[in-house]
C-alpha positions as CSV (number, residue, x, y, z in Angstrom):
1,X,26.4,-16.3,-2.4
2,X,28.0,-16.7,1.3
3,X,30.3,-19.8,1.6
4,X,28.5,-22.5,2.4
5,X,29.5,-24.6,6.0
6,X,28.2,-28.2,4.8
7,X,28.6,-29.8,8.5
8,X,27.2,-26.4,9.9
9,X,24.5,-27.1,7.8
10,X,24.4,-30.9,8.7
11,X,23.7,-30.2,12.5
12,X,21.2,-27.4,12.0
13,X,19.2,-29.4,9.5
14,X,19.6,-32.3,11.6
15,X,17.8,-30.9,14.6
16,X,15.1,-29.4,12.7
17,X,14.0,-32.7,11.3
18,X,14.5,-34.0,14.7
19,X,12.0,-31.1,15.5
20,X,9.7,-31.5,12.1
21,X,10.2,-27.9,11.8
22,X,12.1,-25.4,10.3
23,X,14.5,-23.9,13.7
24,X,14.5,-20.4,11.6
25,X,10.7,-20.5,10.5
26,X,8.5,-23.1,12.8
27,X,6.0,-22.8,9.6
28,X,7.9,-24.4,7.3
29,X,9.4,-28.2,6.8
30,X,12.8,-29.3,6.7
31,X,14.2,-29.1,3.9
32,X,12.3,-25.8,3.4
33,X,11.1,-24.5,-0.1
34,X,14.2,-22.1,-0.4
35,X,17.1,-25.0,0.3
36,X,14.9,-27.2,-2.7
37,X,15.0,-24.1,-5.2
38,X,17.9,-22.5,-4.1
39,X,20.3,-24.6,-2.3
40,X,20.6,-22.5,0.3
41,X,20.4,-23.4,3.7
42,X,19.2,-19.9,6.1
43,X,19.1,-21.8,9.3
44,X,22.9,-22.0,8.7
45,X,23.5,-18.5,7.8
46,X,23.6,-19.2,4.3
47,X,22.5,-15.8,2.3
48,X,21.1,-15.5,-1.2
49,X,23.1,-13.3,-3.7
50,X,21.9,-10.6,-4.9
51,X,19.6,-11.7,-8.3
52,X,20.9,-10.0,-11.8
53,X,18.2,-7.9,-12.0
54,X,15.9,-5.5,-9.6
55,X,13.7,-6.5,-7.3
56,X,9.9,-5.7,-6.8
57,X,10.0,-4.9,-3.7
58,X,5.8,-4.0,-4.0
59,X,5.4,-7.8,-5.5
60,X,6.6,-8.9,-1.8
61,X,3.8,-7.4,0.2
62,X,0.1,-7.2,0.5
63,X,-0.7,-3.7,0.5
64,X,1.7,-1.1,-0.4
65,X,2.9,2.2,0.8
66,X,0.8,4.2,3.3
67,X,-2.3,1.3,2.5
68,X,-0.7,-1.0,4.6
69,X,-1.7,0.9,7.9
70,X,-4.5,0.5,9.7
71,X,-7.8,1.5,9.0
72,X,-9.4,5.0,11.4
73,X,-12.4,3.0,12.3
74,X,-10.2,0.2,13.9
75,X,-7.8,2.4,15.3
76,X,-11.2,4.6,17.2
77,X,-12.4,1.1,18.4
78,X,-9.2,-0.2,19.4
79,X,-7.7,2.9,21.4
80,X,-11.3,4.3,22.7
81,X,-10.6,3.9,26.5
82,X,-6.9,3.6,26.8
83,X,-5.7,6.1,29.1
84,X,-3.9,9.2,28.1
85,X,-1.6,11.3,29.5
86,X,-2.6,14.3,32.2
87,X,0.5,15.6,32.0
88,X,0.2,19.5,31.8
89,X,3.4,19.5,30.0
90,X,1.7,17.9,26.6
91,X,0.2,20.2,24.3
92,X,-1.1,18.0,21.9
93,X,-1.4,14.0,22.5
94,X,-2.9,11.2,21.6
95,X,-7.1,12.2,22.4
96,X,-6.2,15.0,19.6
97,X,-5.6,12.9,16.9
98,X,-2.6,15.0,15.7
99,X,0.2,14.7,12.7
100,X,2.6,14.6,15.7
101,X,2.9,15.0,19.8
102,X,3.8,17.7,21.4
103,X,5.3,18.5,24.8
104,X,6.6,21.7,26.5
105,X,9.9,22.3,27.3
106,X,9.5,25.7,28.6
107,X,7.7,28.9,27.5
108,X,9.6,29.2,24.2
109,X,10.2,25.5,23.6
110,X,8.6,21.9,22.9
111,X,9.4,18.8,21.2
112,X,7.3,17.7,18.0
113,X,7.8,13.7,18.0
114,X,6.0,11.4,15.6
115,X,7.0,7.6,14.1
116,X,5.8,6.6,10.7
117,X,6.8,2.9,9.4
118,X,4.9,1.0,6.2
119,X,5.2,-0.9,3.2
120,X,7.0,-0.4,-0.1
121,X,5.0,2.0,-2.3
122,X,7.8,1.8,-5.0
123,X,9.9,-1.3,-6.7
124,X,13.4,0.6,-6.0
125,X,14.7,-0.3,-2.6
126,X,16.9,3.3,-2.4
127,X,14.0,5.5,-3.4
128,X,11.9,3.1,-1.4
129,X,13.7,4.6,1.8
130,X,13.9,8.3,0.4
131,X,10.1,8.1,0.4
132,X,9.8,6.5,3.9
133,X,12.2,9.4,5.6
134,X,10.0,12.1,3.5
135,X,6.7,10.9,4.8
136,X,8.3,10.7,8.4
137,X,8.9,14.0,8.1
138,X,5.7,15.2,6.8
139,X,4.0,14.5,10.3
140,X,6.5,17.6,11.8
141,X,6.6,19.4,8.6
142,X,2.7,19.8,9.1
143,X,2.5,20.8,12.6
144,X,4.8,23.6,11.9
145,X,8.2,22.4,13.5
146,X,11.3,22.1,12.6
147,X,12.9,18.2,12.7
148,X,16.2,17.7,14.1
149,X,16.5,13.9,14.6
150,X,15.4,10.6,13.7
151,X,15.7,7.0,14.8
152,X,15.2,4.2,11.7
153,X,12.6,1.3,12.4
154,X,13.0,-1.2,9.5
155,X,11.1,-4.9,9.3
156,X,13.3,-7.3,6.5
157,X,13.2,-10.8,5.8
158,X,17.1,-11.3,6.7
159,X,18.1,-14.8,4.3
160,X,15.5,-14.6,2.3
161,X,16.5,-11.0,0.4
162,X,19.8,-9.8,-0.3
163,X,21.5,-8.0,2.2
164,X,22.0,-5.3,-0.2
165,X,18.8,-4.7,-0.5
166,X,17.9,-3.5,2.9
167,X,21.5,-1.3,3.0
168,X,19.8,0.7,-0.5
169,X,16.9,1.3,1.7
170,X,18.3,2.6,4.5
171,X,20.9,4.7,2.3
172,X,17.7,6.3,0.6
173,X,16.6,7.0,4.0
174,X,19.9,8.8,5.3
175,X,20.2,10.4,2.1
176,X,17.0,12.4,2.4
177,X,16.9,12.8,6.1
178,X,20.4,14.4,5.1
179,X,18.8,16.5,2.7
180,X,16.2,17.8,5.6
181,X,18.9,18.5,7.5
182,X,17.9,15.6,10.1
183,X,20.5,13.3,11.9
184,X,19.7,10.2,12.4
185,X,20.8,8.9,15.5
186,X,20.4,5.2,15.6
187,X,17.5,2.8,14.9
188,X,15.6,-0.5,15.1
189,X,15.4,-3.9,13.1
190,X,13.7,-6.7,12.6
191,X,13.2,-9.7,10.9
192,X,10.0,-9.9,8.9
193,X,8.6,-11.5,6.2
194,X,7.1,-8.3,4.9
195,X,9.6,-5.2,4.4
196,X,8.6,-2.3,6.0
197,X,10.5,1.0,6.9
198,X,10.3,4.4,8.6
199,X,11.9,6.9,11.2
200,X,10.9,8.1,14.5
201,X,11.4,11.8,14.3
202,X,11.8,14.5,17.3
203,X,12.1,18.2,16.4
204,X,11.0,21.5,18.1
205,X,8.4,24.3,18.2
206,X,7.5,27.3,19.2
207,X,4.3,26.3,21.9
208,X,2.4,29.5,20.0
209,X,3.3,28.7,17.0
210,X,1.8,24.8,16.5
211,X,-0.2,24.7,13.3
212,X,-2.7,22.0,14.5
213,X,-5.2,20.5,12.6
214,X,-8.1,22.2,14.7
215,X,-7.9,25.9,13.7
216,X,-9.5,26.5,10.4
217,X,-11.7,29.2,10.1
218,X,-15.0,30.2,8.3
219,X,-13.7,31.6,4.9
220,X,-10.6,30.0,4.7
221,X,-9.4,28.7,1.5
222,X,-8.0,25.2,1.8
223,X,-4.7,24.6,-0.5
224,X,-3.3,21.2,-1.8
225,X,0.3,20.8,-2.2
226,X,1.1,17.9,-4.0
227,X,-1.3,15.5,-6.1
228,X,-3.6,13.0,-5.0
229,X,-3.1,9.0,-6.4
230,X,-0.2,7.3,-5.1
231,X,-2.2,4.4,-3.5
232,X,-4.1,3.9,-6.9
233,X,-0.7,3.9,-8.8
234,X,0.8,1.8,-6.8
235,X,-1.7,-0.9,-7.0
236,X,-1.8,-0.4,-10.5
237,X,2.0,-1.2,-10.6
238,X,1.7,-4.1,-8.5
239,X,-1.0,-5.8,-10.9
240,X,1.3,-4.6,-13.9
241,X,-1.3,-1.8,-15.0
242,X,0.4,1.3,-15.0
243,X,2.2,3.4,-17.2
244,X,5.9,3.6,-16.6
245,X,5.5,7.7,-16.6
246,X,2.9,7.5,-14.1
247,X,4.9,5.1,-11.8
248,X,7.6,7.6,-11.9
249,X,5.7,10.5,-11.3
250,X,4.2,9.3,-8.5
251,X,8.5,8.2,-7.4
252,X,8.9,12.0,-7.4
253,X,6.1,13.2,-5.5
254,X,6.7,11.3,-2.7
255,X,9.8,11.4,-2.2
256,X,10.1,15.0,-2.2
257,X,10.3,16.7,1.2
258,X,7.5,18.9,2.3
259,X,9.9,20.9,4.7
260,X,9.5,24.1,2.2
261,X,6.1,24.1,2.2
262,X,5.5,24.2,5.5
263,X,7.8,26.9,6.2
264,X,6.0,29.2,3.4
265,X,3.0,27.9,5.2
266,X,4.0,29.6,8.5
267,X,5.3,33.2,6.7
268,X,1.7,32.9,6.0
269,X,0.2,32.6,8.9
270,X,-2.0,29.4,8.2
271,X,-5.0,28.7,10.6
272,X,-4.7,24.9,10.5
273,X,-2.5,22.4,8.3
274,X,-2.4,18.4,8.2
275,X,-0.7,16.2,6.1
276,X,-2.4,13.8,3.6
277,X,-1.2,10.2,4.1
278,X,-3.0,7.0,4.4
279,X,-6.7,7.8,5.9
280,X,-6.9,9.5,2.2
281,X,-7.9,13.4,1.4
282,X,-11.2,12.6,2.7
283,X,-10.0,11.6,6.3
284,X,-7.4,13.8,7.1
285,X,-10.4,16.6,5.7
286,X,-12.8,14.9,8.2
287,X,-10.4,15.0,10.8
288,X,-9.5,18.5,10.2
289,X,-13.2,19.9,9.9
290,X,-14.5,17.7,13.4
291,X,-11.1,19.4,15.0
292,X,-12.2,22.9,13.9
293,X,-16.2,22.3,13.7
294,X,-16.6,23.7,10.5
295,X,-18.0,22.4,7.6
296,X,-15.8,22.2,4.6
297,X,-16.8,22.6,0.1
298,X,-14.1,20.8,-2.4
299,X,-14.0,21.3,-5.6
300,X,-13.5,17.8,-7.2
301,X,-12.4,20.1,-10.6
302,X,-9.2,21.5,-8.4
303,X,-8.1,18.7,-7.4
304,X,-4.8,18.1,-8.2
305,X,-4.1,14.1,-9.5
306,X,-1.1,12.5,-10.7
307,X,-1.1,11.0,-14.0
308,X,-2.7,7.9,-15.0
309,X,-5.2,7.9,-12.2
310,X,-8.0,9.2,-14.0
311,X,-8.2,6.4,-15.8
312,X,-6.7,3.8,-13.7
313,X,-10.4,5.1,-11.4
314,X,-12.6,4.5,-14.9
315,X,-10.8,1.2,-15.3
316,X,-11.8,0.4,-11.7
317,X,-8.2,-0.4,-10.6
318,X,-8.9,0.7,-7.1
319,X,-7.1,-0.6,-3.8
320,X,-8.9,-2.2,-0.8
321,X,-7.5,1.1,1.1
322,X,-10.3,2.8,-0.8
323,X,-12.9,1.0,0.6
324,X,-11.4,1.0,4.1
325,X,-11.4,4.7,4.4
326,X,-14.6,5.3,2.9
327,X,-15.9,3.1,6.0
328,X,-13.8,5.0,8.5
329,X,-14.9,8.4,7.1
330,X,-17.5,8.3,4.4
331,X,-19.7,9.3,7.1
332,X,-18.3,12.9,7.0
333,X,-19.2,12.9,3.2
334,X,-22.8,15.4,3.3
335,X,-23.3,15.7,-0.7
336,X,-21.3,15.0,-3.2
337,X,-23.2,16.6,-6.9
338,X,-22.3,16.2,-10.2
339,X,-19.7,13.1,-9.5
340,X,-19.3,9.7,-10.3
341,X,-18.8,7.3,-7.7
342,X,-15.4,6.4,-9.3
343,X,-14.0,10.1,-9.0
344,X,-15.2,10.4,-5.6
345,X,-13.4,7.5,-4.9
346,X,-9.8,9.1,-5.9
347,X,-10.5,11.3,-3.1
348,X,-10.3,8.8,-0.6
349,X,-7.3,6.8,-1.9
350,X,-4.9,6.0,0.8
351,X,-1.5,8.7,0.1
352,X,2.4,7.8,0.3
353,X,4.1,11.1,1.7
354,X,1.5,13.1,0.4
355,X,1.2,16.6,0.2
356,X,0.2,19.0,3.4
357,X,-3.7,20.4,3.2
358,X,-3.6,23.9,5.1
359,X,-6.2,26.2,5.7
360,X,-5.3,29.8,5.5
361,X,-7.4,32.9,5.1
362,X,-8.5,33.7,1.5
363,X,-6.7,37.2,1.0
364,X,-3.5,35.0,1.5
365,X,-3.9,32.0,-0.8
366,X,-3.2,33.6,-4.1
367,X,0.3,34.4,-3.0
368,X,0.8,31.7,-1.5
369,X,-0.2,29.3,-3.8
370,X,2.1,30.9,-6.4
371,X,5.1,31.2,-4.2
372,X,4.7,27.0,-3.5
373,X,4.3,26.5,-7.0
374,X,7.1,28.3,-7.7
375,X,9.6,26.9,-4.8
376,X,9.4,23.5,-5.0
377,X,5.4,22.7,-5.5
378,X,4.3,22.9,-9.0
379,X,1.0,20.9,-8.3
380,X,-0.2,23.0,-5.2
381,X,-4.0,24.5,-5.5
382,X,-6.7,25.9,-3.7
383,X,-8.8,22.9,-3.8
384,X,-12.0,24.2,-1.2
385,X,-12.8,26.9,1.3
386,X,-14.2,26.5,5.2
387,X,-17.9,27.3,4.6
388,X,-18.6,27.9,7.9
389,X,-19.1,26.5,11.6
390,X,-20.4,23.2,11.8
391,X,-20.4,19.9,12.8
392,X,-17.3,18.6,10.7
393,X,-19.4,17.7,6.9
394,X,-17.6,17.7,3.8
395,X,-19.8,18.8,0.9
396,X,-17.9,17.8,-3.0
397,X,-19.1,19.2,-5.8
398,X,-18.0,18.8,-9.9
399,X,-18.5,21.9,-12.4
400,X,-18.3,19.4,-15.0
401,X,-14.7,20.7,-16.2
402,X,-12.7,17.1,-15.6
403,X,-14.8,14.1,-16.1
404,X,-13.2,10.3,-16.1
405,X,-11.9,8.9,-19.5
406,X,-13.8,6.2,-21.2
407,X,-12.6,2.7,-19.7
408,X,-10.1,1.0,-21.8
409,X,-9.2,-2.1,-23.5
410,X,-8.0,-4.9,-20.8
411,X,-4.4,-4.7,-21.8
412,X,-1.5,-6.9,-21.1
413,X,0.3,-5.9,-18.1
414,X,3.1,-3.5,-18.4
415,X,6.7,-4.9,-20.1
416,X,8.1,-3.0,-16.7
417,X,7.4,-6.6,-14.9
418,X,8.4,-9.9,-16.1
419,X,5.6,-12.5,-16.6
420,X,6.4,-14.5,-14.2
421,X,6.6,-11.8,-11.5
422,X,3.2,-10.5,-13.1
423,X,1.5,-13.8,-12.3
424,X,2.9,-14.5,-9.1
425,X,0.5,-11.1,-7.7
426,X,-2.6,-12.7,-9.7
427,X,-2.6,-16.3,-9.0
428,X,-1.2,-19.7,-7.0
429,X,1.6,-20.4,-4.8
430,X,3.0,-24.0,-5.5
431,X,0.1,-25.4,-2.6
432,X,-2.5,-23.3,-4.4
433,X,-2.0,-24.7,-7.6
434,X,-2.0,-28.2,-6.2
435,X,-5.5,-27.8,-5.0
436,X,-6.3,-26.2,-8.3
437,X,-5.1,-28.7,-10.9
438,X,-5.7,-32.0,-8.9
439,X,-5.7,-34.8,-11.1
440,X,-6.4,-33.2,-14.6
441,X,-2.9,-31.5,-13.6
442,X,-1.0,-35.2,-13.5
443,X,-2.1,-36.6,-10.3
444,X,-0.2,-37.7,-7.2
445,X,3.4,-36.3,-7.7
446,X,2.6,-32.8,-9.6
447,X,3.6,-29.5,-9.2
448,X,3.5,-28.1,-6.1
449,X,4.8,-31.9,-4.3
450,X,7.8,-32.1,-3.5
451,X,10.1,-34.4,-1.2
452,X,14.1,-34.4,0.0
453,X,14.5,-37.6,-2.6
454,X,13.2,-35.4,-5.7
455,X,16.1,-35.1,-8.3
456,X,17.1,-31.6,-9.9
457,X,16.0,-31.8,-12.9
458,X,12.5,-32.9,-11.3
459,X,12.3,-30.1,-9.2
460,X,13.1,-27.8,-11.9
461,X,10.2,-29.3,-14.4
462,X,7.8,-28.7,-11.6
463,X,9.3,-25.6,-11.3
464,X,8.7,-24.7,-14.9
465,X,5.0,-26.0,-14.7
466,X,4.5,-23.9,-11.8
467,X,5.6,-21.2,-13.6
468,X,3.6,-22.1,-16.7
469,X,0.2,-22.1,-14.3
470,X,1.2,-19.0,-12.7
471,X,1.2,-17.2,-16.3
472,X,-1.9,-19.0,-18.0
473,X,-3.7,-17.8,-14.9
474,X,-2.5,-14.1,-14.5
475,X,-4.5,-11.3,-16.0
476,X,-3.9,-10.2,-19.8
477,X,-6.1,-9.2,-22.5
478,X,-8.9,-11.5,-20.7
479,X,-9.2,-10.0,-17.5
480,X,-8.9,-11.9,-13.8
481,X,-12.5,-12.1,-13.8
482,X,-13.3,-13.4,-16.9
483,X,-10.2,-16.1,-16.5
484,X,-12.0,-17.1,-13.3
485,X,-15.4,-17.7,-15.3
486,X,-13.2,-19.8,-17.8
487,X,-11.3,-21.4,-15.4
488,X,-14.8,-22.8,-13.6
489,X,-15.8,-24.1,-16.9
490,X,-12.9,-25.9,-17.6
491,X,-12.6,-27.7,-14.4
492,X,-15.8,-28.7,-14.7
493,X,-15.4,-29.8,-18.1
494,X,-12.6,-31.6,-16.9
495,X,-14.3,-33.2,-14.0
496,X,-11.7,-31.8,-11.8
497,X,-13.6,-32.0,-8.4
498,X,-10.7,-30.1,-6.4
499,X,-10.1,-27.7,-9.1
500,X,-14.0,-26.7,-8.9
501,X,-14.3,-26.3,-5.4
502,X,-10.7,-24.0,-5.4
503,X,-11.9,-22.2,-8.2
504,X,-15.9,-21.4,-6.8
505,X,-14.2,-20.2,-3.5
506,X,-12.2,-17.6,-5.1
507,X,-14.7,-16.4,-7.4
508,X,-16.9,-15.9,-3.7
509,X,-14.2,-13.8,-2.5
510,X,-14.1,-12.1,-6.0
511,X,-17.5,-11.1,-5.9
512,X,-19.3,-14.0,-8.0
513,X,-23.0,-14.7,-7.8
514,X,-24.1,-18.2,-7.3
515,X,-25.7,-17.5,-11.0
516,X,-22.9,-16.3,-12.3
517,X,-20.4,-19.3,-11.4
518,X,-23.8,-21.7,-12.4
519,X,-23.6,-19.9,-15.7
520,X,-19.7,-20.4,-15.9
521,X,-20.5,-23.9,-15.6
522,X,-23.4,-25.1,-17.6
523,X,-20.8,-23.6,-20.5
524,X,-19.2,-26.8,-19.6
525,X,-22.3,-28.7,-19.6
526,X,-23.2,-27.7,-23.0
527,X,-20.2,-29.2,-24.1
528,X,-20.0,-32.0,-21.9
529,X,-23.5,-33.3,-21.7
530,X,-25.4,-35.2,-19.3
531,X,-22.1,-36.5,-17.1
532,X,-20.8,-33.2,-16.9
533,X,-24.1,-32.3,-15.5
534,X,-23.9,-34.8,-12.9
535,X,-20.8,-34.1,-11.8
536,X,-21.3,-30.5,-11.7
537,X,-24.3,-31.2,-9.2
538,X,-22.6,-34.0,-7.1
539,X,-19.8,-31.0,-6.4
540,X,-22.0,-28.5,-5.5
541,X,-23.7,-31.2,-2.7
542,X,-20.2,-31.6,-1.3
């Protein structure tokens, strides 16, 4: 922990009471909830150390990995009508919806330059930033060029993580851009609540030699190079529901460079090639087939998948991102036989330095596919085939050879996270559970209140009961659903007008029916009789 300046700390707390704000954080009071907890004043430049164990780094954030970017339907709306360069000098810009730019040096030269920044898809802050310098690379890989620089971009809450925890970040970054052969030249930071990191890569190309995403052919077999489901794994990992060897498969995969792949994929002579990152398999298809106007088959049977993800799809843990890209490019989607929706919903999970999808012609793919398998690729496949001109449709079909496991028990979450860290993605922060215990939680003066008289050993029993809500709340063998139900009945059985009204607005946003919360409720009536019924429908008036 840094030395702490106590009359450093006197003035700087002194104005921001003077203030009624926080001068670091205009959100927060004075004392703030990290001086109460921790002793530790930020506005002061008072850091934490660094805590005795590793940090989930995907428990800090909403959306992890390559799900954290934004949506292709809201990025159409949002740029349609900006203006775009006329310079002759670009080859490929911004209208064409590349991996990367383009711009001509002269006849035998032009830079590739792309920038790629998002969340962490992993808990381990080094291979966090190994992961973020492979996918920055992926955008040049997949054009066909040849990186030779990069500037870092990285968003960290300064004071509130340990130092350290950034520098492992950007020494996974160095080291792999160091493995590319890239140098990285300087960088960006800021301070933000949510960690985020990437690089800003320039490298070159031959102008003739640009393998865009527009140049599929008809009869052109479409090859895979790494597997599909990081986005669903790491979801799974932040709700505490997947298997430690699928969280460290999916480690590998991304973090591994695509930089051979691509240069087999020019000795072959691809048509077209794109890399498949967070607008899923579906969208980068869609984008590649509207490019080329083709229409494109995939075999669902081919695809490649990490482990786990089959039945992390038949056990419906599925990210938002899912849902997101569907909207942006379900449209594409002409037939899809023989599948169930859950399956075809793997194929639009949002990828973490996925693996590039190139098109090349059919009498090449068999040696292709074995020499990527062979150098570096052990999951690359022929996963479809360019059916012919068209007007950009992707038809999917199943043979029936993979189908989706049974769905499985509702388990405890995974040993890998610690309860408390378990709960803390499921369920209230100190405000939350406030509102949600009200006065059947101890009245004025419980957990969540606190004020600059409390004594330590107060703060630390709210602490405690905090901690105790957070963990009776979180999912285990009942699932989040089914505690929500119970939760319902119990608040009303206890009367708890607040916790009712908390609990009914989250089950809404989870997807309960009016019947189904009514049902959750007259549980409680049954038990509690005629003045629980009352109570029940004086709440639902208010």
């Amino acid at each position: 922990m840094s030395a702490k300046n106590l009359e450093k700390r006197r003035l700087v707390m002194q104005r921001s009471k003077q203030l009624g704000h926080c001068i670091c954080d205009p959100k927060k009071p004075c004392p703030c909830d990290v001086f109460l907890e921790q002793d530790i004043c930020p506005c002061a430049g008072e850091r934490l150390d660094a805590p005795p164990g590793p940090v989930r780094l995907t428990a800090l954030v909403e959306s992890a990995g390559c799900a954290s970017k934004i949506d292709q339907a809201t990025l159409r709306r949002v740029l349609q009508g900006l203006p775009s360069s006329d310079d002759p000098r670009v080859l490929i810009g911004m209208p064409a919806g590349d991996d990367a730019g383009v711009y001509q040096l002269d006849e035998n030269t032009a830079l590739v330059q792309t920038v790629d920044v998002f969340t962490p898809s992993v808990d381990d802050p080094y291979v966090f930033g190994q992961i973020a310098a492979a996918n920055s690379l992926s955008d040049v890989y997949a054009m066909g060029g040849r990186p030779l620089t990069a500037l870092s971009v990285i968003g960290f809450p300064v004071r509130t993580l340990p130092d350290e925890i950034m520098q492992q970040i950007l020494r996974g970054g160095l080291d792999k851009m160091a493995e590319a052969g890239v140098a990285v030249i300087g960088g960006h930071s800021i301070n933000d609540p949510q960690i985020k990191a990437g690089f800003a890569v320039t490298g070159l190309i031959h102008p003739q030699r640009i393998a865009s995403n527009a140049g599929a052919r008809p009869g052109d077999c479409l090859i895979l190079t790494k597997p599909l489901g990081t986005g669903i794994l790491s979801f799974a990992a932040q709700i505490g529901r997947a298997p430690a060897e699928a969280i460290e498969a999916a480690a590998r995969s991304m973090a591994a460079l695509n930089k051979r792949a691509a240069e087999l994929m020019l000795q072959f002579e691809a048509h077209a090639c794109t890399d498949v990152t967070g607008f899923g398999l579906m969208g980068h298809l869609a984008a590649m087939a509207a490019a080329g106007q083709i229409d494109v088959e995939i075999l669902w049977d081919d695809v490649p998948l990490l482990p786990g993800v089959l039945q992390c799809a038949a056990d419906s843990i599925l990210p938002g991102a899912v849902e997101r890209n569907k909207e942006s490019s379900g449209g594409a989607l002409a037939a899809s036989d023989g599948l169930e929706p859950a399956a075809l919903d793997i194929l639009f999970d949002a990828q973490t330095s996925g693996g590039l999808l190139i098109a090349v012609a059919e009498t090449a793919s068999p040696e292709l596919v074995a020499r990527l398998r062979a150098e570096g690729c052990p999951e690359a496949a022929v996963i479809g085939r360019v059916i012919g001109d068209g007007t950009g449709r992707i038809f999917v079909r199943g043979e029936g050879r993979r189908t989706l496991p049974s769905p499985s028990r509702i388990a405890a979450p995974s040993p890998a996270a610690p309860l408390a860290q378990q709960a803390a993605l499921a369920e209230p922060t100190f405000s939350e559970a406030r509102q949600m215990s009200g006065s059947c939680c101890g009245g004025p003066g419980e957990a969540g209140i606190r004020t600059s008289g409390d004594k330590p050993a107060v703060v630390e029993t709210q602490q405690k009961f905090h901690d105790f809500l957070k963990s009776a709340n979180a999912p285990g063998a009942l699932d989040a659903r089914t505690k929500r139900a119970v939760a319902i009945a119990l608040s009303v059985l206890a009367r708890c007008e607040p916790c009712v009204k908390s609990h009914v607005k989250k089950a809404r946003e989870e997807g309960f029916s009016q019947a189904e919360i009514d049902e959750a409720a007259w549980m409680a009536i049954s038990f509690g009789g005629s003045p629980t019924m009352m109570f029940y429908n004086e709440t639902k008036k208010g």
